[in-house]
N, C-alpha and C positions, 0 to 999 in steps of 0.2 A: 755418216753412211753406215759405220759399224754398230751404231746404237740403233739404227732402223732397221736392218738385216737380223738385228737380237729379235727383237720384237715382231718381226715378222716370223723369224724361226715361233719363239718362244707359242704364239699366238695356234699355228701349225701345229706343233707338238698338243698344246692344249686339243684343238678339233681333235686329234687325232686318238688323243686318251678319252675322251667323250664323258659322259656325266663323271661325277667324285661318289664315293660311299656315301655320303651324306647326300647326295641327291637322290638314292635310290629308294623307292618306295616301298612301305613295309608291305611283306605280302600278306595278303588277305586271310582271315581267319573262315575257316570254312564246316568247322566241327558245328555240332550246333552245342548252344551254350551250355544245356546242364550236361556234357562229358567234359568238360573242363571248369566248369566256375554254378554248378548247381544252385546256389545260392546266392544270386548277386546282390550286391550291398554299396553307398555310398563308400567312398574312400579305395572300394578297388584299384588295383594298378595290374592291369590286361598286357601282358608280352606276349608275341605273336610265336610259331613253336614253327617245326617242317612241317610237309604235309598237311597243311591247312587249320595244323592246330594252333593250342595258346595254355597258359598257364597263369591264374590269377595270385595277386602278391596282396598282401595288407601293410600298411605304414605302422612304424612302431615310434613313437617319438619319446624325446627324451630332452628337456631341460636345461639347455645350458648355453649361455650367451658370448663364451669368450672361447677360443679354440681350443687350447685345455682344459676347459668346463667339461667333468665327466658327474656321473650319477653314483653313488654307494649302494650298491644291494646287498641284501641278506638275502643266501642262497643256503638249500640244503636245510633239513631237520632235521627234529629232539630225538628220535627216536634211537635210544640206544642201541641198542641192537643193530643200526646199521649205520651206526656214527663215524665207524672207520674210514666210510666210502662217500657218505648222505650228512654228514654232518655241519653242521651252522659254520658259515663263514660270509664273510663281509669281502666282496670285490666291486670291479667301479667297471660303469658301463657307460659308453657315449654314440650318438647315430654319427653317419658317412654323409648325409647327404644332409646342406645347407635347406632353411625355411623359412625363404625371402627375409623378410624383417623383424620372423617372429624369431625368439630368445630361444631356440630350441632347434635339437639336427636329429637326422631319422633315416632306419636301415629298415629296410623293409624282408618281409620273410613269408614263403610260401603259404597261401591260404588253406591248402589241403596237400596230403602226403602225394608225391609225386607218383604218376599212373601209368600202370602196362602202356599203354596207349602212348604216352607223354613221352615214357622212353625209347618207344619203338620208332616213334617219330624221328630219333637222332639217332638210334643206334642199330635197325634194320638194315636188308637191303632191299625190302619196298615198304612203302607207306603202309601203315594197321587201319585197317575199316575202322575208324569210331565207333564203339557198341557200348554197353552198360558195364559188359564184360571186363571192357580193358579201363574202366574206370577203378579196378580194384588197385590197392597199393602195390607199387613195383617191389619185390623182394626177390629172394634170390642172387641178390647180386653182391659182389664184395664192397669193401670202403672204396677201393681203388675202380673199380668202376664207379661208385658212384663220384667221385672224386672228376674221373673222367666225363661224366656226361656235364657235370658243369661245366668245363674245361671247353666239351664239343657247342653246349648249348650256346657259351659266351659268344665262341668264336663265331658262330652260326648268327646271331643277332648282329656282331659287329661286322659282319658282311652281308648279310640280308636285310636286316631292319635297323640300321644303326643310330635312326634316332629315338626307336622304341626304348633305350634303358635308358635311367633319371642319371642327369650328371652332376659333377660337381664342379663347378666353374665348368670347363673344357673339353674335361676328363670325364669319360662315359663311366659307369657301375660296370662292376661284374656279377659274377654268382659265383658262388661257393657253398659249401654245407657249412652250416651255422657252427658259431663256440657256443659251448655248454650254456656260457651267461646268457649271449644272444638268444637262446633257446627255453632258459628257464628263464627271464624275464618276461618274454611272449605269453609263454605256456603258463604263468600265475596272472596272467593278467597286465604286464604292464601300468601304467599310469591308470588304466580306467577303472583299476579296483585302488582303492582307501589300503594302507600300509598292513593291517589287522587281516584283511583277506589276501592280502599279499603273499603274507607268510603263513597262511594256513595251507594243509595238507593238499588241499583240491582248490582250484579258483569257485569263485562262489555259482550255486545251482542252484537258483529259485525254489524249483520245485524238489530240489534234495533227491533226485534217485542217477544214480552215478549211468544206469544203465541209458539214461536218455541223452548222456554226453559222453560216453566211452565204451568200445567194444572190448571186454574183458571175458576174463571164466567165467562161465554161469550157462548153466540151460538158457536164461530168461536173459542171455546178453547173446556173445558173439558163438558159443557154443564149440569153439575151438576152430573157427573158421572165419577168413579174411574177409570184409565186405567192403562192397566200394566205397571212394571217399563222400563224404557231405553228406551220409543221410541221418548222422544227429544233429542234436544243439550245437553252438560254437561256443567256445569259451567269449569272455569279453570281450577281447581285441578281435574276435569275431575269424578266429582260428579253428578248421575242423579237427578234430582225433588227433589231436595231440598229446592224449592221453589212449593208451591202447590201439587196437586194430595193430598196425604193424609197430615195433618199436624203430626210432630214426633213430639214425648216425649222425655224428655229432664231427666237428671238425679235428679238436685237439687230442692228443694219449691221455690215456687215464692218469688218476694220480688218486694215492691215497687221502683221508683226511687224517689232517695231525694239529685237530683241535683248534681248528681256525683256518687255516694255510694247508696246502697242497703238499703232501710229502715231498722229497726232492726225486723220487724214482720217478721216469716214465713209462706207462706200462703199455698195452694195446689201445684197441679204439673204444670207444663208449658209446652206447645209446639210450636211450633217453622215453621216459614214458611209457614204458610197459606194453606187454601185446596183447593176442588174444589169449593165451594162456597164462596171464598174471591175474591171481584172486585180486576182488575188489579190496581186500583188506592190503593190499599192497600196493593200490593205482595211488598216484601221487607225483606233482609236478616235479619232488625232489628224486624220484626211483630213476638211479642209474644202475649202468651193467658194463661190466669189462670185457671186451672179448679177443682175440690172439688175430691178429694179422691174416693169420696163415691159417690152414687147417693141416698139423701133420698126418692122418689118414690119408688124406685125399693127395697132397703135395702142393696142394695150391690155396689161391686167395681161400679165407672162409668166407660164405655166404650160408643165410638160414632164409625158411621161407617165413620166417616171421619180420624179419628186417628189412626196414626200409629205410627211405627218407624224406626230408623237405630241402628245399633250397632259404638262400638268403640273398638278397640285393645289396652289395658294398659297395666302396669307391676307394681306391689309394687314400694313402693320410696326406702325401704330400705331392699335389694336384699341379703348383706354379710355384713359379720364383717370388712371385706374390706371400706367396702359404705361407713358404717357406720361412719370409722375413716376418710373416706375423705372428707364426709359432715362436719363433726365435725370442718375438718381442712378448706375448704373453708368456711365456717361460723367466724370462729376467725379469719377470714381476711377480715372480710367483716367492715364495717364502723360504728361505730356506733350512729353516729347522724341521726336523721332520719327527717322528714318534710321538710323544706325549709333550707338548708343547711345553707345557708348566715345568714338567718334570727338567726341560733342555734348558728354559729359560733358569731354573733354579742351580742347574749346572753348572751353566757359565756366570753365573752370576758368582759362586763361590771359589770359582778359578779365576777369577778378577781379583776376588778379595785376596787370591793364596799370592795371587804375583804383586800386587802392590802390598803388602805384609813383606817378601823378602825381596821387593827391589832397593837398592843400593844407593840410586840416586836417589835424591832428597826432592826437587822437582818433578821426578818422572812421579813417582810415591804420592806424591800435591794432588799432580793429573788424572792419576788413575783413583785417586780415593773423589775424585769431582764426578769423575765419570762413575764409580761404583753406586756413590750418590744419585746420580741422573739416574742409572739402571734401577735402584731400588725404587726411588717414585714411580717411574716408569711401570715397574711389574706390581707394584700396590695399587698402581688404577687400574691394571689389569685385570686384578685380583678382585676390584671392590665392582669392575664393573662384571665380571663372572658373576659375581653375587648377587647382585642385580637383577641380572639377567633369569637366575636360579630362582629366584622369588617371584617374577614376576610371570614364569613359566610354574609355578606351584599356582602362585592366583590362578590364573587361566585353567587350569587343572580342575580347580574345586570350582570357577563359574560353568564349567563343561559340563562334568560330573552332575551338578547340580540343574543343570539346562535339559540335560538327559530324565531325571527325575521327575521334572516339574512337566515335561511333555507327556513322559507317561500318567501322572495325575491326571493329569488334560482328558487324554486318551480315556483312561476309565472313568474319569466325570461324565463323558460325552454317553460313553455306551453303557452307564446306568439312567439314563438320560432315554435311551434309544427301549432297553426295558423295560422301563417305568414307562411312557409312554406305548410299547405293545400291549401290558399288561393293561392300560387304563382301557385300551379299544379292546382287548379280548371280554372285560368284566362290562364295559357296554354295551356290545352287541349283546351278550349273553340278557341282558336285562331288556335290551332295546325287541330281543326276537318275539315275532307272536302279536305285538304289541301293532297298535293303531301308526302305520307310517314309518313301523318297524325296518321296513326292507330300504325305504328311503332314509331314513335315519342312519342307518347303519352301510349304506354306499356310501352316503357324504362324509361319517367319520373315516370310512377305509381311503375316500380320496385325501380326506387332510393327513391322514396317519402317511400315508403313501407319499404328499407334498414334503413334510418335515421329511423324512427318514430320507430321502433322497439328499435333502439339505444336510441333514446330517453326517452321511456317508461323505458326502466330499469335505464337511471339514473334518471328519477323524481319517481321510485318507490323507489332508494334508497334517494334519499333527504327524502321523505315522510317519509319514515323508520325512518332518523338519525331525522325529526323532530319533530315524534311522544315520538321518546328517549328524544330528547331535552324537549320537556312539562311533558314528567313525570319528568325527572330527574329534573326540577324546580317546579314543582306539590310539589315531595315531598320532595325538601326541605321548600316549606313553610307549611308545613304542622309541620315536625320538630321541625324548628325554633323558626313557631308560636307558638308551645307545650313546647319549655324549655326557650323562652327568654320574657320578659314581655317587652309591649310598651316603656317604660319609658328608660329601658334599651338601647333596640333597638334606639330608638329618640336619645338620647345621643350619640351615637358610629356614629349614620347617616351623622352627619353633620362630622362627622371627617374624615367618608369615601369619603364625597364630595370634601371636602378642599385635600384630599390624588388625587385622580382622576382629580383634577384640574391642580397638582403638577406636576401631572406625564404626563399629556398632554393625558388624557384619559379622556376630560369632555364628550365625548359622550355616557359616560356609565352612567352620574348622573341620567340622567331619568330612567335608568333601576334598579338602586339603590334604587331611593324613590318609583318608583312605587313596588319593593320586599315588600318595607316597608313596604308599605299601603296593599298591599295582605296578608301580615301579621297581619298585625291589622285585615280586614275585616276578614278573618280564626278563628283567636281569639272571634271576637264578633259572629258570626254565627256559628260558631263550626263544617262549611262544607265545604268541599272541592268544589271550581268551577273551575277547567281545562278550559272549555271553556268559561268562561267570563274572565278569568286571559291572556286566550291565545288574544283574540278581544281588551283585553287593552295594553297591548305589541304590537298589531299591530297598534295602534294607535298612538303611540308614535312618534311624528315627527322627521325623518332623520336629524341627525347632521352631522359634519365632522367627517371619522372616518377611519381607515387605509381601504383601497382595497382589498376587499377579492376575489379571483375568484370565478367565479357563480356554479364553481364545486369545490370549497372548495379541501377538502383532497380526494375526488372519484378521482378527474382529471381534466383536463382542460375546460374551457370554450367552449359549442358544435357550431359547425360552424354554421353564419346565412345563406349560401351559399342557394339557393332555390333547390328544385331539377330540 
């Protein structure tokens, strides 16, 4: 009777609470789309705002299959001059949110800088008209505000539209303003630029004019005034103004650089990316700025009206009870020598040798000189298979290297090929003009010239293709390389690669060998990436004898020199 009387309470009380958050339906977007997402694109992620608005996000993904699986970035530039603050350093970056069965997790971050509009949405006391107007960057406001409007935005999704944000197992996402890394991984490009554009000054711009992807100083750019978000190019990951128009706020205190690593001071907030009144000689994915909490003139928060920001899509690290035991368990698998591995292993290995030298007993002394034994073989196949490994990332170097050379040959065979051939129809018509069936002679040579060159253009646009693949994919491996193998190293294995490539009747590849080398070293000493000064020394490299490759490689055959 007592368990029927539960369950009829129980049942009661349900009616009575009536649908759960999760039953409730997200409310309607009602802006129309270009004041919030101008640009729409595959892979958007659309969350719904108050007031009928919404805010679009882009997926950032990142690599890695096991729960402690994080990414190593190189962040910050050479530039002296502002090395103190912008300076090269290696940190590890990992996504929030699982991707189903693929080997990789992903945090998402605002597609464009957050808008008048967007904020008045959660922080009015009535709804903003949607206009073009309010699509300008929100500024004005402190970190702490903006701090707070994620704060209201979360809580406003998780009771308004609470299945709108991506989860993790259970556990819905929030938002927050991004960390610096979170922000300059995006802002270079992510996974969708080659390692060499990664680390260069700007993410790459086709058309090379900074003014068509960033509002900066300049009469002929933003002119010292705000413009709404989306009306340039995107970067790759297909992010607006991330570079200038308003500069964002970032999540974490400043910190100085000390040559790799973060000073241990904490200083103010940081923003990131330059505004309208930064010269284009200073727009760069690495330009950061410190600025004071507070503003003591005024007594309160500082705000500028060049300052703005973006949001980011997270999720807790530790989501379930589940998680929690798999973290647990990828972690006691994880290694536990840390620093310079060699260097640990070479440590303890001679602290073995110090304590069996003055142990006492004569068994224990047996045991530990067995096991010193074990440890020695042990880190000499270590050793032989680093070696190995070192040669065989040098070969690959110089088939790169050389892959990159033989495309461009390709390349200007093709389009002396494409000359010779105009030149043969310009010297015929010239002859054919005047002449008996002249004008029909010379329409039929313009359609053949016209047939081939067409043929043509698409296979030097594919050489072009395989050869711009060819210089990243040797970009970055020396970039790689140059990050986990030390000169010394390198120097050692080089000469064995050469003596190997001699053996094998493949000495046309030692220049492409030593010259890997050496772009390795110069990487290492400059700590930037040059594509094209790497590409100009590879073409410099004097032709040796070396197998016959056709001028159409794996596309196809050789194109006829036949005129039209």
């Amino acid at each position: 009777m007592n368990a029927i009387i539960f369950l009829i309470t129980t049942a009661a009380c349900c009616l009575m609470m009536g649908p759960t958050l999760a039953d409730t339906p997200a409310p309607a977007i009602t802006w129309p789309e270009k004041l919030y997402n101008p640009t729409p694109a595959a892979g958007d992620l659309i969350l719904p705002l108050a007031c009928g608005g919404a805010m679009a996000f882009r997926p950032v993904e990142i690599p890695g299959g096991n729960l402690l699986d994080d990414r190593q970035v190189e962040l910050g530039q050479t530039d002296d001059a502002r090395g103190y603050k912008e300076g090269r350093r290696l940190s590890h970056l990992a996504g929030a949110f699982s991707m189903g069965t693929a080997a990789a997790r992903r945090y998402y971050i605002a597609k464009y800088e957050t808008t008048r509009d967007q904020y008045a949405a959660l922080t009015a006391d009535t709804c903003p008209q949607p206009a073009m107007r309010g699509r300008l960057p929100m500024t004005e406001v402190s970190w702490f505000d903006a701090v707070d409007f994620t704060r209201r935005y979360t809580e406003w999704l998780l009771t308004k539209a609470p299945t709108a944000l991506p989860r993790e197992e259970q556990e819905p996402g929030f938002l927050r303003l991004p960390t610096e890394e979170e922000w300059e991984f995006a802002t270079r490009g992510g996974l969708a630029v080659d390692d060499t554009d990664f680390l260069a000054t700007v993410f790459p711009m086709p058309d090379g004019d900074l003014a068509r992807y960033a509002w900066h100083e300049s009469t002929g750019s933003a002119a010292g005034e705000l413009h709404p978000v989306g009306l340039l190019k995107p970067n790759p990951l297909g992010l607006y103004d991330v570079l200038g128009n308003a500069a964002e706020m970032t999540l974490a205190p400043f910190h100085l650089d000390r040559r790799g690593r973060p000073h241990g001071q904490p200083g103010g907030f940081v923003s990131r990316g330059g505004d309208v009144f930064t010269p284009a000689s200073q727009i760069g994915s690495a330009v950061r700025q410190e600025h004071n909490y507070f503003n003591a003139t005024t007594g309160r928060a500082k705000a500028l009206d060049s300052l703005g920001f973006r949001l980011v899509i997270t999720a807790p690290v530790i989501v379930s009870a589940a998680r929690l035991d798999a973290i647990k368990e990828s972690w006691s698998g994880l290694p536990s020598l840390t620093g310079d591995v060699r260097a640990d292993s070479d440590k303890a290995l001679a602290e073995l040798q110090e304590v069996a030298r003055q142990s006492q007993d004569e068994a224990l002394r047996t045991r530990l000189e067995l096991i010193q034994r074990n440890v020695e073989q042990a880190h000499a196949g270590l050793n032989e298979a680093r070696a190995r490994t070192v040669r065989a990332l040098l070969r690959m170097g110089a088939f790169m290297g050389k892959r990159v050379v033989t495309d461009g040959k390709r390349a200007e065979v093709l389009q002396g090929l494409m000359g010779l051939a105009q030149s043969n129809f310009d010297t015929f018509a010239k002859q054919a003009q005047g002449s008996r069936n002249g004008a029909k002679l010379i329409a039929e040579a313009r359609d053949a010239l016209a047939e081939k060159m067409t043929k043509w253009q698409g296979m030097l646009a594919e050489i072009e293709q395989g050869m711009a693949s060819s210089l990243s994919y040797y970009g970055d491996m020396v970039v790689n390389v140059g990050r986990d193998y030390g000169a010394a190293e390198v120097g050692a294995e080089l000469k064995v690669v050469d003596e190997e490539l001699k053996t094998k009747d493949n000495a046309y590849l030692i220049p492409y060998a030593d010259l890997f080398a050496r772009h390795l070293e110069a990487y290492r000493q400059a700590g930037a990436a040059d594509k094209a000064t790497w590409q100009q020394d590879l073409l410099q490299i004097e032709p040796t004898v070396a197998p016959v490759e056709p001028a159409g490689g794996s596309a196809g055959k050789q194109p006829s020199t036949t005129p039209p």
